[in-house]
N, CA, C and O atoms as a GROMACS GRO file, in nm:
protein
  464
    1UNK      N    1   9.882  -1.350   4.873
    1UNK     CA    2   9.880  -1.246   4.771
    1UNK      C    3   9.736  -1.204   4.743
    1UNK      O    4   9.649  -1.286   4.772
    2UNK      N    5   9.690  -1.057   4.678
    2UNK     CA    6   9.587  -1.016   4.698
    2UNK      C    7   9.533  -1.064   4.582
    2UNK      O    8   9.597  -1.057   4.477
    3UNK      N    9   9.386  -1.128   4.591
    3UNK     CA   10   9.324  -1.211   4.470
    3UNK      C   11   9.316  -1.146   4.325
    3UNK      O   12   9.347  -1.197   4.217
    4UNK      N   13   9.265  -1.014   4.352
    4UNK     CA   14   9.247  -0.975   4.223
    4UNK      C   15   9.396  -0.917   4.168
    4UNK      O   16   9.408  -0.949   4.050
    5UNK      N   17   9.528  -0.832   4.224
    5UNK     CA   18   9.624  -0.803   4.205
    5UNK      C   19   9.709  -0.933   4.142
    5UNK      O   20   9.797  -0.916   4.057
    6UNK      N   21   9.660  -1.109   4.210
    6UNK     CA   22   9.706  -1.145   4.148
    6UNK      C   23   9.682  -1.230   3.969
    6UNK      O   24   9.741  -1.297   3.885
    7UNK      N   25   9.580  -1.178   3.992
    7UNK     CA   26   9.498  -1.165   3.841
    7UNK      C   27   9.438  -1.070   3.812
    7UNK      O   28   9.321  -1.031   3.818
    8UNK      N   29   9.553  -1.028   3.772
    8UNK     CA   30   9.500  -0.880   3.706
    8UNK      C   31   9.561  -0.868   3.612
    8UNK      O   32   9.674  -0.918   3.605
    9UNK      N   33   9.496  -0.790   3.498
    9UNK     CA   34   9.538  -0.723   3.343
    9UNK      C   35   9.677  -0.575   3.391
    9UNK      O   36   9.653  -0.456   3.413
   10UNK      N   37   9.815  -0.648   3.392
   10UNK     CA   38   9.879  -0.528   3.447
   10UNK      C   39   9.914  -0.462   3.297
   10UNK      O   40   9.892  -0.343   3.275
   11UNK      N   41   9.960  -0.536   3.215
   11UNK     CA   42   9.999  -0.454   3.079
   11UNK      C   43   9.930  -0.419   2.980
   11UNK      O   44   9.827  -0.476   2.944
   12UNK      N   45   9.991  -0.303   2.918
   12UNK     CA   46   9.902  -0.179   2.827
   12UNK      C   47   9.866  -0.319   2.711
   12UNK      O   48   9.747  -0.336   2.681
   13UNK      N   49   9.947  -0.392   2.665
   13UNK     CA   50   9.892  -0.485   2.583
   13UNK      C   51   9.796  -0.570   2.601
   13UNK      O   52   9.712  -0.600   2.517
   14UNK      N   53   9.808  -0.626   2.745
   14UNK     CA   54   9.658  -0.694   2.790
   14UNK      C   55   9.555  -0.640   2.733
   14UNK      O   56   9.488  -0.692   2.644
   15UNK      N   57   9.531  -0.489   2.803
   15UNK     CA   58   9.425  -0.376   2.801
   15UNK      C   59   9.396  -0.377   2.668
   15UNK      O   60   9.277  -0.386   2.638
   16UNK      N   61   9.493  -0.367   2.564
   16UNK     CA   62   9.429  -0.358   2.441
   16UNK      C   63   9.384  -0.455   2.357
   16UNK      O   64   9.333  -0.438   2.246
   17UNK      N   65   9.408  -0.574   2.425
   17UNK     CA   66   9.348  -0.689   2.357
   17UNK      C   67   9.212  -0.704   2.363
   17UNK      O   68   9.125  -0.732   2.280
   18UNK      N   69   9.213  -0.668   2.532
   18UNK     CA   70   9.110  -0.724   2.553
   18UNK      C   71   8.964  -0.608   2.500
   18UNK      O   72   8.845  -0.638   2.507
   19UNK      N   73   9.028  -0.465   2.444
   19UNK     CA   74   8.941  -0.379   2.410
   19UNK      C   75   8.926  -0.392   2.285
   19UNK      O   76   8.838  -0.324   2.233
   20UNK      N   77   9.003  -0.476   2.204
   20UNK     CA   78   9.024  -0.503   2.056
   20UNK      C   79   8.890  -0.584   2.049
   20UNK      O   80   8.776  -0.541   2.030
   21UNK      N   81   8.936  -0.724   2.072
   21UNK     CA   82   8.880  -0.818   2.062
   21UNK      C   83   8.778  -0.858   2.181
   21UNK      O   84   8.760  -0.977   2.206
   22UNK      N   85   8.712  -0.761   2.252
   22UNK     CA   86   8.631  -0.804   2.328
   22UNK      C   87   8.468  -0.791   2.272
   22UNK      O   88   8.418  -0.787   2.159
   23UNK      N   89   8.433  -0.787   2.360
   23UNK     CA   90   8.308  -0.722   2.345
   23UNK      C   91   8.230  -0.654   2.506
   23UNK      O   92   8.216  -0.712   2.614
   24UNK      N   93   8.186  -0.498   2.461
   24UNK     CA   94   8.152  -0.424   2.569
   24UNK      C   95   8.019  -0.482   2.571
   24UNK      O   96   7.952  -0.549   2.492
   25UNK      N   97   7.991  -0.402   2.763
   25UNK     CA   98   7.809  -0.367   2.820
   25UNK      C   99   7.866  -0.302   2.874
   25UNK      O  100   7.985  -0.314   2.906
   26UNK      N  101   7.763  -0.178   2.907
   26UNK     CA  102   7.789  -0.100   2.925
   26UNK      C  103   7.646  -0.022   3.023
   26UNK      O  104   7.537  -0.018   2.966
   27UNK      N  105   7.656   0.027   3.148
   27UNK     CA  106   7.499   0.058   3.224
   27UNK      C  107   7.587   0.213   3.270
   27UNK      O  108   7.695   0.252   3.226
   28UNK      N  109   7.512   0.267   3.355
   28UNK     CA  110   7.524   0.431   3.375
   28UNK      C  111   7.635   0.408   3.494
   28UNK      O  112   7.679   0.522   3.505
   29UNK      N  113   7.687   0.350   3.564
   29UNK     CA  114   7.814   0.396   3.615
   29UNK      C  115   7.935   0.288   3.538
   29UNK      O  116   8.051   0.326   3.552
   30UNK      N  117   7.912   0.164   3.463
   30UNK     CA  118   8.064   0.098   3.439
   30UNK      C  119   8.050   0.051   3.299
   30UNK      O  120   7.942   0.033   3.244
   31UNK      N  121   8.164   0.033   3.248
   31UNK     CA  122   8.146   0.017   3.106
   31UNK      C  123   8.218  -0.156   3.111
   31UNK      O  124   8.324  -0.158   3.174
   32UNK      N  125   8.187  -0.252   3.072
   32UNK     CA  126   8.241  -0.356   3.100
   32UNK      C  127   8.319  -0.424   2.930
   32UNK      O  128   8.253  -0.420   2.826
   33UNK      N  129   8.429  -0.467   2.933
   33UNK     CA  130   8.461  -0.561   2.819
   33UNK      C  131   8.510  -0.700   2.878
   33UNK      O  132   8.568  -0.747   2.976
   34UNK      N  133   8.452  -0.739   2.756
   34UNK     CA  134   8.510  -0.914   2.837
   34UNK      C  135   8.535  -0.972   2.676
   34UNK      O  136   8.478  -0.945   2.570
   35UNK      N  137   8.647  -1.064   2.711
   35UNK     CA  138   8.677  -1.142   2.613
   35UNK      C  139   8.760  -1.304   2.645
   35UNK      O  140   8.853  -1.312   2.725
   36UNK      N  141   8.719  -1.395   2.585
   36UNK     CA  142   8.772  -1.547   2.633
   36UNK      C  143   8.918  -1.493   2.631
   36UNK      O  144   8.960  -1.395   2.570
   37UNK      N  145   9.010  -1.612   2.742
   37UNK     CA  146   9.130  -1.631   2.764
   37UNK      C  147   9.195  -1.751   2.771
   37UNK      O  148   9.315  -1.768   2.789
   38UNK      N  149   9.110  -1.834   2.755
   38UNK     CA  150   9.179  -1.946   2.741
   38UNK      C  151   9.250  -1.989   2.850
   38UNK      O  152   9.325  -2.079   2.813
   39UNK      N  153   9.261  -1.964   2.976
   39UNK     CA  154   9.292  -2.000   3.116
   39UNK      C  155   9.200  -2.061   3.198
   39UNK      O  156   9.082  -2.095   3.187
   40UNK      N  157   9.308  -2.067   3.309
   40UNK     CA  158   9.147  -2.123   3.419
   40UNK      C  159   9.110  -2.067   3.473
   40UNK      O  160   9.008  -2.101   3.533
   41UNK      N  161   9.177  -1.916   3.493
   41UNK     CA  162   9.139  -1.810   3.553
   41UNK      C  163   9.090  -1.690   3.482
   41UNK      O  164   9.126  -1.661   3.368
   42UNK      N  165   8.970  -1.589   3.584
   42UNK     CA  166   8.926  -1.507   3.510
   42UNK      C  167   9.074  -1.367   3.596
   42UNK      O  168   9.129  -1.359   3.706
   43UNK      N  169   9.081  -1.263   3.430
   43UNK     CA  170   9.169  -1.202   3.528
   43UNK      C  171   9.094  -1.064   3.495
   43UNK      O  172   8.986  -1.068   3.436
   44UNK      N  173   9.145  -0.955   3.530
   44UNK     CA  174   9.060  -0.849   3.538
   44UNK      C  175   9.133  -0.692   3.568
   44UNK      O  176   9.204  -0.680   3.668
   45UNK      N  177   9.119  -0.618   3.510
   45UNK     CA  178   9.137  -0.468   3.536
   45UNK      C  179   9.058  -0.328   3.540
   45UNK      O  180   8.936  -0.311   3.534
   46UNK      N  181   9.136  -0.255   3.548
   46UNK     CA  182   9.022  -0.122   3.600
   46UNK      C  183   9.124  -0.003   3.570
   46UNK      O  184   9.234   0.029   3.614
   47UNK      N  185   9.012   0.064   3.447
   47UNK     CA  186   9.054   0.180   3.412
   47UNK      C  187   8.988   0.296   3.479
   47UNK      O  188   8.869   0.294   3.449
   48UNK      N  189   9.015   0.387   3.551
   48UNK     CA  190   8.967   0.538   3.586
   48UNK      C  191   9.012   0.602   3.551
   48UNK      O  192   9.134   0.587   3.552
   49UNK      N  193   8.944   0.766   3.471
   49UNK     CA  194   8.956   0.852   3.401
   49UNK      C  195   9.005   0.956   3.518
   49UNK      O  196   8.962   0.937   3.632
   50UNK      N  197   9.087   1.057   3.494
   50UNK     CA  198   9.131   1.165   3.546
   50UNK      C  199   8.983   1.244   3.573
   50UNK      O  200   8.970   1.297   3.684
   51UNK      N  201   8.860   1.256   3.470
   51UNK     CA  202   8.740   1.296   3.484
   51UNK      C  203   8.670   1.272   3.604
   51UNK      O  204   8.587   1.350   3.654
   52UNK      N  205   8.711   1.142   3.657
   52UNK     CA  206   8.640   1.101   3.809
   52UNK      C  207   8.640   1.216   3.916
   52UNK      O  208   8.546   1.270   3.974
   53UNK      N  209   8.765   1.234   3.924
   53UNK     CA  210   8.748   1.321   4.022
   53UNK      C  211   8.931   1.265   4.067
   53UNK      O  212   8.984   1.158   4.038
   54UNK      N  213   8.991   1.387   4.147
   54UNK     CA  214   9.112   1.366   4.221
   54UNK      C  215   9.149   1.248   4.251
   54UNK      O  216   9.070   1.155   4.230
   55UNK      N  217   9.284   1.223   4.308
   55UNK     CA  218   9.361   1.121   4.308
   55UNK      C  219   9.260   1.051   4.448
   55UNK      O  220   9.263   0.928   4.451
   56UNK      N  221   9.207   1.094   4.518
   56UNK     CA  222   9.149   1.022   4.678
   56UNK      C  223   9.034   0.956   4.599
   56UNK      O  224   9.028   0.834   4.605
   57UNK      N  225   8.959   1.008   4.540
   57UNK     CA  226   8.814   0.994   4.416
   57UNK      C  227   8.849   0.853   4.341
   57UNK      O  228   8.768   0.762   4.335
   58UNK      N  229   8.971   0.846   4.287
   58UNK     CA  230   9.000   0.788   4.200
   58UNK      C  231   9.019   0.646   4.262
   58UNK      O  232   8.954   0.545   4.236
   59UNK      N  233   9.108   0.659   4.336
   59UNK     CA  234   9.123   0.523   4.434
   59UNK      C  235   9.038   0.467   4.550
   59UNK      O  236   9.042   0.362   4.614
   60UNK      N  237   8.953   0.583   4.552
   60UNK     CA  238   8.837   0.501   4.638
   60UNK      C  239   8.692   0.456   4.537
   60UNK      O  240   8.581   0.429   4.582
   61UNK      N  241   8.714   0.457   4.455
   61UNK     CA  242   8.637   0.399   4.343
   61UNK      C  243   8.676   0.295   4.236
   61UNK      O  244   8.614   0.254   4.138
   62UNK      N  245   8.791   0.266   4.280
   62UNK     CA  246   8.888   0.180   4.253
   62UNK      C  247   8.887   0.080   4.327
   62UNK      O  248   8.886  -0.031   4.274
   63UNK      N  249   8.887   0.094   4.488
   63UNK     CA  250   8.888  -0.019   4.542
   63UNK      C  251   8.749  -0.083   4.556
   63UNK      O  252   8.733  -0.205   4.562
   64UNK      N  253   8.644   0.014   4.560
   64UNK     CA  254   8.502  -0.055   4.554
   64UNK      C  255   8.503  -0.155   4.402
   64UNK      O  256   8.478  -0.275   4.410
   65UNK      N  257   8.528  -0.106   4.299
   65UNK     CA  258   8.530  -0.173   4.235
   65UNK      C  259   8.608  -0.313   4.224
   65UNK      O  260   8.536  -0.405   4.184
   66UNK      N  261   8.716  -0.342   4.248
   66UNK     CA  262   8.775  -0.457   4.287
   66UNK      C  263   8.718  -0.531   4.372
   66UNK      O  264   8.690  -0.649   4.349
   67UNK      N  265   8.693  -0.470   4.486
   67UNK     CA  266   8.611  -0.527   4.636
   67UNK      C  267   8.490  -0.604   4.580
   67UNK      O  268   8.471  -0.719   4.618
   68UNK      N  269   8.385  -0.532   4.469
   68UNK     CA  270   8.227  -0.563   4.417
   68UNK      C  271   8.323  -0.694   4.341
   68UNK      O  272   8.292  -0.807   4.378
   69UNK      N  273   8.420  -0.683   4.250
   69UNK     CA  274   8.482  -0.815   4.174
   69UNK      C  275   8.522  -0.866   4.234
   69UNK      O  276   8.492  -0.962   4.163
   70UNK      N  277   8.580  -0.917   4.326
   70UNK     CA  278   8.604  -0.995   4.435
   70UNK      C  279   8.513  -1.065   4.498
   70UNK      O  280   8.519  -1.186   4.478
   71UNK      N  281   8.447  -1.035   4.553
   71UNK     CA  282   8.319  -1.060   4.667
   71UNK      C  283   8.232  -1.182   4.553
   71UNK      O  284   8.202  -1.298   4.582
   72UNK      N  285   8.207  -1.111   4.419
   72UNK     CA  286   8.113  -1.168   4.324
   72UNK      C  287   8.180  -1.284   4.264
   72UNK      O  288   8.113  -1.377   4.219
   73UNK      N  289   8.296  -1.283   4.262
   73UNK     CA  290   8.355  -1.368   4.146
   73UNK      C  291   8.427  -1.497   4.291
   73UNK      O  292   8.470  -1.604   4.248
   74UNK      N  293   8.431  -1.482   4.387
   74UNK     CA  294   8.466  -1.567   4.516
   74UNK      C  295   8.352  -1.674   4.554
   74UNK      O  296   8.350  -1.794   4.577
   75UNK      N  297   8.253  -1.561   4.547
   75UNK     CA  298   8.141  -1.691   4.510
   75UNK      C  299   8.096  -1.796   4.456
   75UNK      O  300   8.001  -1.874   4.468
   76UNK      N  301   8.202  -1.777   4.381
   76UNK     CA  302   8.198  -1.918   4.216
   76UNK      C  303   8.048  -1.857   4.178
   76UNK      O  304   7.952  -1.930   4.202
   77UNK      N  305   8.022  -1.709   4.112
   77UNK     CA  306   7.893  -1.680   4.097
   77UNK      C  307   7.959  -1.642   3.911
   77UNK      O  308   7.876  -1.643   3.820
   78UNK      N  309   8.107  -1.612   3.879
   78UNK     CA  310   8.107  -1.627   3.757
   78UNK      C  311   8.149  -1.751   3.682
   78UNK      O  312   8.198  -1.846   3.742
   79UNK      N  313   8.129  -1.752   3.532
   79UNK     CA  314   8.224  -1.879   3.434
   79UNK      C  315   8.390  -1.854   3.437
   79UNK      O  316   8.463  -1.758   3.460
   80UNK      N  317   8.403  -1.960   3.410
   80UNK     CA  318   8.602  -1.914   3.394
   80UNK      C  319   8.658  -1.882   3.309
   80UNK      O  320   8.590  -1.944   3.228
   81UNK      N  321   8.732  -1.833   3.248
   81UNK     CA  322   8.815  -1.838   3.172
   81UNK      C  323   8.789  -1.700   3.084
   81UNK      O  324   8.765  -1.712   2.963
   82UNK      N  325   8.794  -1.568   3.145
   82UNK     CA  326   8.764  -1.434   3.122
   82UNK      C  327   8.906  -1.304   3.132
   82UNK      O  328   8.991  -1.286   3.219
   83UNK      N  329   8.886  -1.252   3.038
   83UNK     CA  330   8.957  -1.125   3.118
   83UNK      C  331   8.874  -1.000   3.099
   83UNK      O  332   8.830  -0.968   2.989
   84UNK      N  333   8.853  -0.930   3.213
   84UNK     CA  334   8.768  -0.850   3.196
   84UNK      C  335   8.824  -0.713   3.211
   84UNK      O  336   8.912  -0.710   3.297
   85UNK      N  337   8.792  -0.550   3.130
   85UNK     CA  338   8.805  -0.462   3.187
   85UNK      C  339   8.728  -0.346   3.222
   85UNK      O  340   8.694  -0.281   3.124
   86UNK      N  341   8.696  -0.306   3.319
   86UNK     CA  342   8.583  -0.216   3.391
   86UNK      C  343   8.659  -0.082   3.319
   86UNK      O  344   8.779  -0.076   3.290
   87UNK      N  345   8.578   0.002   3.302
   87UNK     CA  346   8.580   0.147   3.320
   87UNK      C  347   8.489   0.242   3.365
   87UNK      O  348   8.387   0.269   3.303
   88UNK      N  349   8.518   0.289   3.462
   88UNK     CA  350   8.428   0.375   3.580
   88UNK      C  351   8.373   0.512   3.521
   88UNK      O  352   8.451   0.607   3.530
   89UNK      N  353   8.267   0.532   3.469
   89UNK     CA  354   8.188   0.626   3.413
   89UNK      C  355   8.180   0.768   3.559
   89UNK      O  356   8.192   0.761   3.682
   90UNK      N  357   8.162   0.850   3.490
   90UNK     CA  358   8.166   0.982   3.604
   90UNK      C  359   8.063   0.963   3.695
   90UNK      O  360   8.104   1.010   3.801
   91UNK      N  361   7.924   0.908   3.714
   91UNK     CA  362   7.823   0.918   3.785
   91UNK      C  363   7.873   0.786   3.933
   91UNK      O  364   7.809   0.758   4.034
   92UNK      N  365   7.988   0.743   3.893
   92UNK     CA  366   8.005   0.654   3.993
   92UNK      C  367   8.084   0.701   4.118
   92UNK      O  368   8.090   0.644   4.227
   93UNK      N  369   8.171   0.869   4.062
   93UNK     CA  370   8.201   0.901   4.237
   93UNK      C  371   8.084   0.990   4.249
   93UNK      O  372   8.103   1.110   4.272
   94UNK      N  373   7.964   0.942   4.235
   94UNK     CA  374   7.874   1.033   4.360
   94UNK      C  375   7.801   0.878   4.436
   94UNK      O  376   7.732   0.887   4.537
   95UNK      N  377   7.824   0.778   4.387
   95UNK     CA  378   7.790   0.656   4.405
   95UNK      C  379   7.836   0.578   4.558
   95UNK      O  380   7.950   0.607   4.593
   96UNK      N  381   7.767   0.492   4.642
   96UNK     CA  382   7.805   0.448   4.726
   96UNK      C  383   7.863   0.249   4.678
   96UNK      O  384   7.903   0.206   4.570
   97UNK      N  385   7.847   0.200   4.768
   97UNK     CA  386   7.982   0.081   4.742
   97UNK      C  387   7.841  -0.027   4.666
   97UNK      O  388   7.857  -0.098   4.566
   98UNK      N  389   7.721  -0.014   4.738
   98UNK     CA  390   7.629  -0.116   4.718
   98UNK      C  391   7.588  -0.075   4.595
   98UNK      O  392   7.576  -0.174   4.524
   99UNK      N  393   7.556   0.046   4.526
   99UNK     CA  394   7.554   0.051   4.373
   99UNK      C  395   7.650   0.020   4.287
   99UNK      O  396   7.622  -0.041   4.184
  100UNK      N  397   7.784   0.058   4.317
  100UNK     CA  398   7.876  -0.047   4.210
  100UNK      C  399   7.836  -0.161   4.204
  100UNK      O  400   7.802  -0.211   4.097
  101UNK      N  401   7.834  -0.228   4.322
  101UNK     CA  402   7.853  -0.346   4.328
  101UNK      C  403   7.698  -0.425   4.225
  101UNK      O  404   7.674  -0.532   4.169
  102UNK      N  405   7.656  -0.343   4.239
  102UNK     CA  406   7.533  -0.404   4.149
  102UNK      C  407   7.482  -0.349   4.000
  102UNK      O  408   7.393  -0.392   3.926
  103UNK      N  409   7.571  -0.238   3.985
  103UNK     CA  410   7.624  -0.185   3.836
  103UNK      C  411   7.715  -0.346   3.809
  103UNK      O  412   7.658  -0.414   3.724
  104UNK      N  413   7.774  -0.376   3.836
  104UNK     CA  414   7.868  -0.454   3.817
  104UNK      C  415   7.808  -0.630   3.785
  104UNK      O  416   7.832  -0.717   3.701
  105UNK      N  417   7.725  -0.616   3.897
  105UNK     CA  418   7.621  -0.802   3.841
  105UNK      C  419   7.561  -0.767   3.757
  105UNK      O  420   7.564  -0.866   3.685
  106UNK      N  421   7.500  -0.692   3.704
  106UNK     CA  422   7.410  -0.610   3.591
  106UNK      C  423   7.479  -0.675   3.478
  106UNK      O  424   7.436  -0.764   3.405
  107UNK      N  425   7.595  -0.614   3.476
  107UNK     CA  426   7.689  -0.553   3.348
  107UNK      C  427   7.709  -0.809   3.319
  107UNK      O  428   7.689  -0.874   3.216
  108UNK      N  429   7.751  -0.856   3.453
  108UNK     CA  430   7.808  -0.994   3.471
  108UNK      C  431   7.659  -1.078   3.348
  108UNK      O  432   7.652  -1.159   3.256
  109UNK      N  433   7.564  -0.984   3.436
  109UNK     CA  434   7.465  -1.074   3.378
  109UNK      C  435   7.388  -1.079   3.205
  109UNK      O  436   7.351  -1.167   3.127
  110UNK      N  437   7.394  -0.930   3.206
  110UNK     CA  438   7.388  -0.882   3.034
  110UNK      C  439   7.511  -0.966   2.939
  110UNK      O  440   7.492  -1.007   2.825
  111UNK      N  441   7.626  -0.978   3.010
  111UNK     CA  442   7.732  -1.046   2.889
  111UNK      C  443   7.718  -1.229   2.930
  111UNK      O  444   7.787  -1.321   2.887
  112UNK      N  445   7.626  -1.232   3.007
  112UNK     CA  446   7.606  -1.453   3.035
  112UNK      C  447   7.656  -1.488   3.043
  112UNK      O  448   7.679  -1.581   2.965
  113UNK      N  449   7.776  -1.445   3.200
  113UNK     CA  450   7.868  -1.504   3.171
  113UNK      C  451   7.816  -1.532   3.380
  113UNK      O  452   7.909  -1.536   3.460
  114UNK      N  453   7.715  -1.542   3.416
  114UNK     CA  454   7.729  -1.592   3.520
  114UNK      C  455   7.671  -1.710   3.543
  114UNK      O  456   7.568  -1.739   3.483
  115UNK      N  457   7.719  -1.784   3.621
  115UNK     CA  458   7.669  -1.927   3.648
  115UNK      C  459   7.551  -1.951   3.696
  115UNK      O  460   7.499  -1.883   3.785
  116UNK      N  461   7.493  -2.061   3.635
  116UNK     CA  462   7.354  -2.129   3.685
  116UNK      C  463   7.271  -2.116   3.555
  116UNK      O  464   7.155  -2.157   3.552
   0.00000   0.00000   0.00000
């Protein structure tokens, strides 16, 4: 099963918990919230705005983003017990895969939640 699909924030109630009671960072392409979960796992979702750009726009900025959370969080490079949710700011579909991906440790490292 696919890692992040299978930890992932699928319900509207997740989403709003975790926007309730989280706390954002936020850099020029992703807006990040994170809030404890009390699991052993970190789980994670991704909101894109209709503003991005078309449905091809949307999902190919979608999967970079998962791909950058994946890659980073496989590493045992975050803490456990997170749910996180991204939201993709407009400057990110003119963006290639290696700037998410480092919008994204940015955002890991401003909220201290990475290891070491």
């Amino acid at each position: 099963m696919d890692f992040v699909n299978a930890n992932g924030l699928k319900k509207d109630s997740d989403f709003r918990n975790v926007y309730k009671r989280g706390k954002s960072f936020a850099n020029r392409l992703l807006v990040m919230y994170v809030v404890k979960n009390n699991l052993d796992i970190n789980r994670v979702g991704f909101s894109i705005s209709k503003k991005i750009g078309k449905a091809i726009v949307r999902n190919k900025v979608k999967r970079r983003m998962r791909e950058s959370f994946r890659l980073y969080s496989n590493d045992n490079n975050l803490k456990v017990g997170y749910d996180f949710v991204f939201i993709a700011r407009i400057p990110i579909s003119e963006s290639d895969f290696a700037s998410t991906q480092k919008s994204m440790i940015n955002l890991f490292k401003k909220a201290n939640i990475v290891r070491r």
